[in-house]
C-alpha positions as a Markdown table, in Angstrom:
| # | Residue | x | y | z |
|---|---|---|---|---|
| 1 | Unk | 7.0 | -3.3 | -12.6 |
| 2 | Unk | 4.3 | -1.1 | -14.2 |
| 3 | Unk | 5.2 | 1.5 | -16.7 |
| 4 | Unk | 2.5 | 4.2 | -17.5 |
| 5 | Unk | 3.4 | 6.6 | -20.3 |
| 6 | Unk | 1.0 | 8.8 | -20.6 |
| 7 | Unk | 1.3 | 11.8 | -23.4 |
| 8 | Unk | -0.3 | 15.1 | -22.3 |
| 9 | Unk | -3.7 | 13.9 | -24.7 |
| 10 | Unk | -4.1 | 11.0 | -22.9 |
| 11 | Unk | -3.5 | 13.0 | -19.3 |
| 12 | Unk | -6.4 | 15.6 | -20.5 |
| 13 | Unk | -8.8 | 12.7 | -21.0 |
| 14 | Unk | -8.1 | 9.8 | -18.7 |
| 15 | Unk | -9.4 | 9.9 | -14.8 |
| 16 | Unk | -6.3 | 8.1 | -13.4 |
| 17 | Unk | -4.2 | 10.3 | -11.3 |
| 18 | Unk | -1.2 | 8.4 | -10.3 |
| 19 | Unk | -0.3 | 10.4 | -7.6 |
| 20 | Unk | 0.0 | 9.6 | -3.7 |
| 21 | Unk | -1.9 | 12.4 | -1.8 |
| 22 | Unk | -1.7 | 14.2 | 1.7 |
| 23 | Unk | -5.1 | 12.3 | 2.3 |
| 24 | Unk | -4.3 | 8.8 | 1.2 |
| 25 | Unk | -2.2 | 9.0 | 4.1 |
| 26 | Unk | -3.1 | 7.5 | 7.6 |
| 27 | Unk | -0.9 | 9.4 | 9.6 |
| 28 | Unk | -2.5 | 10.1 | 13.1 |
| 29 | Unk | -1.3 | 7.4 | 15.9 |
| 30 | Unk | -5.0 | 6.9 | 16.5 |
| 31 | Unk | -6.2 | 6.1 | 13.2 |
| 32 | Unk | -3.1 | 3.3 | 13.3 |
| 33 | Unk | -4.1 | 2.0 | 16.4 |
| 34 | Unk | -8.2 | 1.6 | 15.5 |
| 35 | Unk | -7.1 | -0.1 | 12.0 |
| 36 | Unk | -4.3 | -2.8 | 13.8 |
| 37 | Unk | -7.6 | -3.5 | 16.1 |
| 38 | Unk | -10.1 | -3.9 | 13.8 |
| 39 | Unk | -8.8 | -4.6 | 10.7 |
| 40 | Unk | -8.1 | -8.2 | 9.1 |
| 41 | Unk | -4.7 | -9.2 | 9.5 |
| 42 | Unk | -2.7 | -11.2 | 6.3 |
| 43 | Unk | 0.9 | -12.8 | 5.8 |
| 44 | Unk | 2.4 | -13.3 | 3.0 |
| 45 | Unk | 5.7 | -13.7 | 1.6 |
| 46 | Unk | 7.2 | -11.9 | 5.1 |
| 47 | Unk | 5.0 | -9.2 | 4.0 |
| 48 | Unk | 2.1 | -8.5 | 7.0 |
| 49 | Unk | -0.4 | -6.5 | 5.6 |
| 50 | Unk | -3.9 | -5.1 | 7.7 |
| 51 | Unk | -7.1 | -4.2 | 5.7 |
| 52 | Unk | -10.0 | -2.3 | 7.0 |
| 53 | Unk | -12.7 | -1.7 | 5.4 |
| 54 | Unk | -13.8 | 2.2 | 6.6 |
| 55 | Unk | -17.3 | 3.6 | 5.3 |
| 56 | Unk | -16.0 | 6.7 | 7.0 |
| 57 | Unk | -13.4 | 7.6 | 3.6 |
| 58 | Unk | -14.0 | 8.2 | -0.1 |
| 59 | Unk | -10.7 | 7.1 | -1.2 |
| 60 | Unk | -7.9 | 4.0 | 0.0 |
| 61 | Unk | -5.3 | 5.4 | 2.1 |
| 62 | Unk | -2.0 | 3.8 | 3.2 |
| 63 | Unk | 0.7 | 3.8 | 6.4 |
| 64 | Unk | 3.6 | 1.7 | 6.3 |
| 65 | Unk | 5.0 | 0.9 | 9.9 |
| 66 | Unk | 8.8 | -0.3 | 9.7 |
| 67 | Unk | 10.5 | -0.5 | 13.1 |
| 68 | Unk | 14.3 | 0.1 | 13.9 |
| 69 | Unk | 14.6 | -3.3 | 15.5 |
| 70 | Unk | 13.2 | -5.1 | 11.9 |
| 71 | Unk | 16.6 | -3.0 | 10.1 |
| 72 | Unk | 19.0 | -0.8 | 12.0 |
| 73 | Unk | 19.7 | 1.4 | 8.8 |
| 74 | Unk | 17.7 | 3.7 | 7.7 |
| 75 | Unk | 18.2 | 4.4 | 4.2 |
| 76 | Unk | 16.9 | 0.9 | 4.0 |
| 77 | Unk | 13.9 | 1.7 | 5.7 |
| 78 | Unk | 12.9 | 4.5 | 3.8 |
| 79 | Unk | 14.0 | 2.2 | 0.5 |
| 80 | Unk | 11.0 | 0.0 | 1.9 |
| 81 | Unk | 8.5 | 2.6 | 2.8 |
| 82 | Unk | 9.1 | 4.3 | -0.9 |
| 83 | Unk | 8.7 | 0.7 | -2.8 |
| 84 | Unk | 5.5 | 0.1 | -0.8 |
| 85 | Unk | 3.9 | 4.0 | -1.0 |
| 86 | Unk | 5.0 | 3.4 | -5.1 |
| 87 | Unk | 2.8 | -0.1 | -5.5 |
| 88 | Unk | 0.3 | 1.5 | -3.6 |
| 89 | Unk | 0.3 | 5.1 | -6.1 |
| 90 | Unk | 0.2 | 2.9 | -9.4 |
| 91 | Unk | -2.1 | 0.3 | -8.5 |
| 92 | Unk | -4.9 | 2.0 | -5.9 |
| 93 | Unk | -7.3 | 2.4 | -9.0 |
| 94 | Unk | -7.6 | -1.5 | -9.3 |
| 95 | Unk | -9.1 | -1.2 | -5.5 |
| 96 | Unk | -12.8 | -1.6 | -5.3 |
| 97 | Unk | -13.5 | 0.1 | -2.1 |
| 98 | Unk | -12.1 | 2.5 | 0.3 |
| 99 | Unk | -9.6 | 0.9 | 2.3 |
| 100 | Unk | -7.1 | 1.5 | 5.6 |
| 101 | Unk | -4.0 | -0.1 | 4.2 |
| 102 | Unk | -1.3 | -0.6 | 6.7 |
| 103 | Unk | 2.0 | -2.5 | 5.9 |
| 104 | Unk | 4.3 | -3.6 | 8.5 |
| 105 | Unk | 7.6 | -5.0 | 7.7 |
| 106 | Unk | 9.2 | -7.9 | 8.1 |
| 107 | Unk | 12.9 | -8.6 | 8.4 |
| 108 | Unk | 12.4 | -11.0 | 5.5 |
| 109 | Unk | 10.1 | -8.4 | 3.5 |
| 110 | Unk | 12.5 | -5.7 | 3.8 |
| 111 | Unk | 14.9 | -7.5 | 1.9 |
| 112 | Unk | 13.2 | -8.3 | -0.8 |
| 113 | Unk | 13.2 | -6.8 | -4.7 |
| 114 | Unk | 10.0 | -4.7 | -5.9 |
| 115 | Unk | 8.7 | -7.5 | -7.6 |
| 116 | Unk | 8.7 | -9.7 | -5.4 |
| 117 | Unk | 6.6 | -7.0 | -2.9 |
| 118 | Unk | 4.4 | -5.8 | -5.5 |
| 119 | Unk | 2.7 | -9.4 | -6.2 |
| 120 | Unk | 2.9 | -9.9 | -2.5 |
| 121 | Unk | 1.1 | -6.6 | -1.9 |
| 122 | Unk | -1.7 | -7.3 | -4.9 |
| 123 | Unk | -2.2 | -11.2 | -3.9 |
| 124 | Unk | -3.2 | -9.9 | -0.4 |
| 125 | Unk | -5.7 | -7.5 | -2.1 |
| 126 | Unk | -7.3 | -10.1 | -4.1 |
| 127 | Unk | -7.6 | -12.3 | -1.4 |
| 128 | Unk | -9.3 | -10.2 | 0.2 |
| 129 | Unk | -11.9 | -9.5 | -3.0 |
| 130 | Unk | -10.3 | -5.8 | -3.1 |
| 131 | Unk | -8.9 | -5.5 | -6.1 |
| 132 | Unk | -10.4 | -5.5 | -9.6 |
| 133 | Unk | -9.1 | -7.9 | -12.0 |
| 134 | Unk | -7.3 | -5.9 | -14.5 |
């Protein structure tokens, strides 16, 4: 796991916001359904993961679908959704491009540690020539 400690110096002078924003949100049922049509679909590690390239946005933005038939409780759906949204917030400035991220999970993926998702989520974006090489 990433650890940023940033004192308020640094925060006056560096670029990086590490925040997750209304707009790096896809949240309209349409926009879902044009990226899970159009976009290029990955697996890996239980983790399915759809990336669209969109010359439409400035910035990446992310949805993470997890249905009630992958886990029946839903503090361990949201657990999921939170660990994916917090990869995305500390690692979107490695991204070289504006992407529509969605993440779907798995009933395999849901179970796993952060770890384990967060080098799941990052070898999909370098496979796809995404990500910079930090």
């Amino acid at each position: 796991m990433a650890t940023y400690s940033l004192n308020k110096m640094d925060e006056k002078n560096s670029n990086l916001r590490f925040t997750f924003r209304k707009y790096e949100r896809i949240s309209k049922k349409k926009e879902i359904e044009n990226v899970l049509s159009n976009a290029n679909k990955y697996f890996y590690n239980g983790l399915i993961v759809y990336l669209y390239k969109n010359e439409n946005i400035k910035t990446s933005r992310l949805a993470v679908l997890v249905s009630s038939k992958t886990e029946k409780l839903a503090v361990v759906r949201n657990k999921f959704k939170r660990r994916i949204r917090e990869i995305f917030r500390l690692n979107k400035h490695k991204i070289n491009y504006p992407l529509d991220i969605i993440v779907i999970a798995t009933k395999i993926s849901i179970k796993q540690k952060y770890k384990v998702l967060e080098e799941s989520f990052l070898k999909v974006l370098s496979e796809e020539g995404a990500i910079k090489n930090c």
